[in-house]
Each structure stands twice: as structure tokens, then as C-alpha cells.
N, C-alpha and C positions, 0 to 999 in steps of 0.2 A: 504494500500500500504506500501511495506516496500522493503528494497535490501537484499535480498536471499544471501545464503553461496557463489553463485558464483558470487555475484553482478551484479546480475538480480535484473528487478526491477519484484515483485511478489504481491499476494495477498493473504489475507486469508480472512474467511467467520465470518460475523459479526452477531451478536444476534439482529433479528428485532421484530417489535411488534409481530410478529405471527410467529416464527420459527428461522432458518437459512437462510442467503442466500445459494443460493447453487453453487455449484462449477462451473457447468456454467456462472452463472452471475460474478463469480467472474473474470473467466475468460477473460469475453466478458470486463470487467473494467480494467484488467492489458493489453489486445490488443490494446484498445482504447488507455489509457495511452504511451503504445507502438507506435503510428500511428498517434496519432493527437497532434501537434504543438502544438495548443491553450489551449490545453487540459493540459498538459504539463504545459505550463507556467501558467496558473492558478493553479495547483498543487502547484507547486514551491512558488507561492504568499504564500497560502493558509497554506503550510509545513513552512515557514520562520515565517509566522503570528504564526503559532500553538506553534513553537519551543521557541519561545521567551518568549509565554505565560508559557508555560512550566518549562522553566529556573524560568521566575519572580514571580511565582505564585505559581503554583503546586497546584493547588485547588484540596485538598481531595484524588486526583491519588496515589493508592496504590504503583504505582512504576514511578519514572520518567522516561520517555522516549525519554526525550532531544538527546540522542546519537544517538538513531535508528532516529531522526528526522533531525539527523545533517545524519546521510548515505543517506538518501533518497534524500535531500535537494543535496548532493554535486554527485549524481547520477544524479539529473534533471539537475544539472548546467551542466554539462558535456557532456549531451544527442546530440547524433551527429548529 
């Protein structure tokens, strides 16, 4: 999950044991995230948890990604 050029909230397709996900599923996980409240705020925990680990830590990550985890984070707070 990440917020797209027009601050959408979007997805893209992750490397699993056996392939790609594929763009459906990806889909059916940025709807969800779109539609369900709960879902949402567990995001939000789970994004705040991630982000901070991120800033304090940075285990190994070729790149930090704090900032896309601050847009996504400040997209869910905002979620209408």
C-alpha cells in the first residue's frame, strides 16, 4: 500500500514464495482498504509501528522508506 501521484491510496504487486501477486489481488486489497473501517485502522497501527521502526532502525533496507510511510500514515488519518 502506498498514496499514488494523485493521493490515492494504491497498490502494487509483491514477490511471494511462488511468483507474483497478481493484479487482481492486488486490487481486491487496495478496495478492501478503501471500504473497510477496521481494516483501515489497523493499517494505520501497523504503518505508524512500521514507520518508526524504520526511522530507528533501518535494519539492512537498501532504501528508507520513512517518507512514503509518513504519506500513507497521514492519508489513513485523514480517511473520511
Amino acid at each position: 500500500m502506498f498514496v499514488d501521484d494523485n493521493g490515492n491510496i494504491a497498490g502494487a504487486p509483491i514477490r511471494l514464495e511462488h511468483g507474483w501477486a497478481s493484479d487482481k489481488s492486488v486490487q481486491a486489497a487496495v478496495d478492501a482498504v478503501n471500504t473497510d473501517p477496521k481494516l483501515r485502522t489497523d493499517l494505520l497501527i501497523k504503518a505508524r509501528s512500521a514507520r518508526e521502526h524504520m526511522l530507528d532502525h533501518n535494519w539492512g533496507n537498501k532504501k528508507n522508506r520513512a517518507d512514503e510511510m509518513k504519506a500513507l500514515i497521514e492519508k489513513l488519518e485523514g480517511y473520511p
